[in-house]
N, C-alpha and C positions, 0 to 999 in steps of 0.2 A: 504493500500500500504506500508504505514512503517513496518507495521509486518509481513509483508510476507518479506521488505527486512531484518532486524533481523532474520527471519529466516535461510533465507539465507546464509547471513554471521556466523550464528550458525553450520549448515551444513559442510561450507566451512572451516572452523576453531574449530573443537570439540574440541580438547586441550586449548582453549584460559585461560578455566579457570587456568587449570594446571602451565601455566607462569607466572612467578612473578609478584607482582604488577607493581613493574618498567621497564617491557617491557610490559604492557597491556596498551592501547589506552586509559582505562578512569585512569590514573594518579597514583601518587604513594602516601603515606600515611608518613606523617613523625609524628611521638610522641611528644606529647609536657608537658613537664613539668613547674611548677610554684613553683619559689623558693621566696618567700616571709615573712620578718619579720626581726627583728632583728636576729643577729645568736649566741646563749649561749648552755650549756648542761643544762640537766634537764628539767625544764619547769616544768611544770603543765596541768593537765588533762583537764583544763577548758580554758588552755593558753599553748599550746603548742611552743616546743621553733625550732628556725631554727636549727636545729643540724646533725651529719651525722644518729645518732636512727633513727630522724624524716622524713628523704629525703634518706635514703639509696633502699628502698624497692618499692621506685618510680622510682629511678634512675634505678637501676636493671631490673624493669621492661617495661622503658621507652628504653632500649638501646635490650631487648629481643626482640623487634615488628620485627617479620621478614621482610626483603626483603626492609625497610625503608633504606633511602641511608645517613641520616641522623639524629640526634636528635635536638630539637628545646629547647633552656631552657630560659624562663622568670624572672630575677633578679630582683627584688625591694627588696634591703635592704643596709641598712646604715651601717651594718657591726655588730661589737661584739668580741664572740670569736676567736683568731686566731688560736688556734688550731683545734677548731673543723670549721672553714674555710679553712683550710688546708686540713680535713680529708675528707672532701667535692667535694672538688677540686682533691683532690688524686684519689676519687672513680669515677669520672666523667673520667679521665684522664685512669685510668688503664680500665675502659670499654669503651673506644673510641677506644682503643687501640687493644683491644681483642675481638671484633665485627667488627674489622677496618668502624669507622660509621664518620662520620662529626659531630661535633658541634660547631650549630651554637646560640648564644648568643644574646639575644634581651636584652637591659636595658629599662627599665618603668622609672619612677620616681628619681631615685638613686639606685649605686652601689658602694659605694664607703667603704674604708678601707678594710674590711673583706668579703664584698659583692663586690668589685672590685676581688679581691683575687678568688674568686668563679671563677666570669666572663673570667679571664684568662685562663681557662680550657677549653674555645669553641677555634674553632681555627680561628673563624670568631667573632667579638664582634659590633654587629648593636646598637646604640643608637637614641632613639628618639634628633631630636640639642636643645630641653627642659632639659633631662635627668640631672642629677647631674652622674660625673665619677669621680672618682682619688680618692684622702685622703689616699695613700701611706704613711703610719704611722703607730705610735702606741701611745694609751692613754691609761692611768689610770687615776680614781674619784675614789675621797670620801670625809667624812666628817670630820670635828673636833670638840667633842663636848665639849671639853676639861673646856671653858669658862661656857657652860652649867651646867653641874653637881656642879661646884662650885657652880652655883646659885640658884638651889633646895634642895642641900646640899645631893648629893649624892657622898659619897665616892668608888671610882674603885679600885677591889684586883684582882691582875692577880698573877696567882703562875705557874711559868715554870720551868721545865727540861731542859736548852737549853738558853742561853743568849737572843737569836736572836728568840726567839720563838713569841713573840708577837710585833715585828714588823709591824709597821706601826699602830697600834692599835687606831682609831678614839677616843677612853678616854681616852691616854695620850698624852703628850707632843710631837709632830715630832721633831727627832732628824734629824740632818743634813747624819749622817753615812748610814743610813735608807733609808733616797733618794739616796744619791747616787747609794748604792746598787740598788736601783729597775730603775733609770734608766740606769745603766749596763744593768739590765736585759732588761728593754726595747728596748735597740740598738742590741742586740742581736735578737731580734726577730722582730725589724725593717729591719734588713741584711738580716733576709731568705724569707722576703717581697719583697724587693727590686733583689734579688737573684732571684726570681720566676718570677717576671715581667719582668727581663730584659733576659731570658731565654725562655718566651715564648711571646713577644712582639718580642725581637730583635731590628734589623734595623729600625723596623716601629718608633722606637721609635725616636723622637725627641732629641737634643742636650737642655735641658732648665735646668738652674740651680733650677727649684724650682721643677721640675719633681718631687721627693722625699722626700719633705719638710713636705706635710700631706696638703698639700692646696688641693683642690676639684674645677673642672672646668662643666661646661654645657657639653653638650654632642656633640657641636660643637668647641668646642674651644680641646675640646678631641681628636676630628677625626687630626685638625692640629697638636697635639703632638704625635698621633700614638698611644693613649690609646685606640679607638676602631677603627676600621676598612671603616665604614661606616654609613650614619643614614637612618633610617627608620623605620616600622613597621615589626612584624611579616609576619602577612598575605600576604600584599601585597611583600614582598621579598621574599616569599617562593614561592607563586605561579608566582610572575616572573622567579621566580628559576627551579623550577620543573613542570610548566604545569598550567593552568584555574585550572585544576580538580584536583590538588593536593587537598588530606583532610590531617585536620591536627586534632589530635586523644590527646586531652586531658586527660593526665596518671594522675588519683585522688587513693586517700587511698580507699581502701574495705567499702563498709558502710554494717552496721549490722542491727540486729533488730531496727526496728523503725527510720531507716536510718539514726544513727547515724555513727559515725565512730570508727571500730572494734577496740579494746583497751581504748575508754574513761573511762567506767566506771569497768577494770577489772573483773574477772570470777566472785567476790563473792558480792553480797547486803551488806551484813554483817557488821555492823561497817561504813555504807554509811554517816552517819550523820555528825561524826568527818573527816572522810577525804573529803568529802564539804568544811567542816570548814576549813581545812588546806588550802584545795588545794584553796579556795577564797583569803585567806592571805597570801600564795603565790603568787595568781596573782599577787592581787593588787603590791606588791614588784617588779616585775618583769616588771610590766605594767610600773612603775614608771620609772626604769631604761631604757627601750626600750623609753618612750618615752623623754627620757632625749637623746637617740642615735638620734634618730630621729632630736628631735633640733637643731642639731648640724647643720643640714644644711638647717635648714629655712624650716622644713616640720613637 
């Protein structure tokens, strides 16, 4: 009896397929991307790093899914580079724009500093009230080993063209001119932070004197300052959004031979040995760093 009424209704409606998914009865499909990790350029082949190289060709292809009324994008990250979270945010922005699509912004774990900056590219920002949001800032780290070398009895020669050339140099002395200098630069590119957020927040935002200090709030204490919009889940927001039968279409990288992922290990074998070699001591250097980001907020 059911398939005779399927029939039926197949008969009655021969173009059903021909209309888009979002006028068809079983639901509409939205793409979903996962931006996760700390966010630097470069990386490494065994340690890929969050960058726009890294997310650009997901992005692209997450805003291409015909007929989707919007994009869904997943944040877990504590931040990093500001520029290449900027270039991130740009590319999200200008194909929101030129698709005319939604995006909507799910926080996991933390998004904050550089991975907040992302986040402001949805034009809806959901957080779990767990979630870590905000760190509206800028840092710099590093070391001094200055005390060190004296004590193995290694002498440091730096030879520059340029006064200022090796500034900030972890084997010599910090000079007081040196900071100053780099936090100029810092305020500088805390202002086009602070510029972005209050441009694509707006109103929503809250009147709080520490709004912009670089403190970091739960994901509820976010919704009363207007850093995200509302809390919840992916799943359950989209399908109370768009229908039961909304499917939501997980955009991953190409996988290649032996299902890896297309680019890991380059066209040629050749010379595999030593770029191993590199690319492990790069991780680990990287890994160190990421997970020194990550500390910052008790994770």
């Amino acid at each position: 009896m059911h398939n005779q009424d399927r029939r039926r209704k197949a008969v009655k409606n021969p173009f059903r397929r021909l209309l888009p998914k979002s006028m068809r009865s079983d639901g509409v499909t939205i793409p979903v991307i996962r931006l996760q990790g700390a966010i630097m350029s470069g990386g490494s082949q065994f340690r890929p790093a969050l960058s726009l190289a890294s997310t650009a060709g997901l992005i692209e292809k997450a805003f291409a899914v015909p007929d989707a009324p919007a994009v869904a994008i997943s944040i877990n990250s504590p931040g990093g580079s500001p520029v290449q979270s900027r270039l991130i945010y740009k590319r999200i922005r200008a194909l929101a724009e030129e698709k005319k699509k939604k995006v909507l912004v799910f926080v996991e774990d933390v998004a904050a500093s550089g991975g907040y900056m992302i986040a402001i590219a949805g034009d809806e920002i959901i957080a779990d009230p767990s979630s870590i949001v905000g760190s509206i800032g800028v840092v710099t780290s590093s070391f001094g080993f200055t005390e060190l070398i004296k004590k193995i009895g290694v002498e440091r020669r730096v030879y520059t063209a340029g006064e200022n050339k090796a500034t900030l140099d972890p084997f010599k002395p910090e000079k007081k001119e040196d900071v100053e200098r780099l936090k100029k630069l810092q305020l500088e590119v805390h202002e086009t932070f602070i510029d972005m957020v209050k441009e694509r927040r707006g109103a929503r935002l809250k009147d709080d004197p520490d709004l912009f200090t670089g403190l970091f709030w739960s994901g509820k204490k976010g919704l009363e300052l207007g850093l995200v919009d509302s809390l919840g889940d992916m799943r359950t927001v989209l399908k109370d959004r768009y229908g039961a039968k909304t499917e939501l279409r997980l955009i991953s990288q190409p996988r290649g031979l032996f299902g890896r992922k297309l680019g890991v290990f380059g066209t040629s074998a050749s010379g595999l040995g030593p770029e191993i070699a590199s690319a492990a001591a790069s991780g680990l250097i990287d890994a160190a760093e990421e997970r020194a980001i990550w500390s910052r907020f008790g994770l």
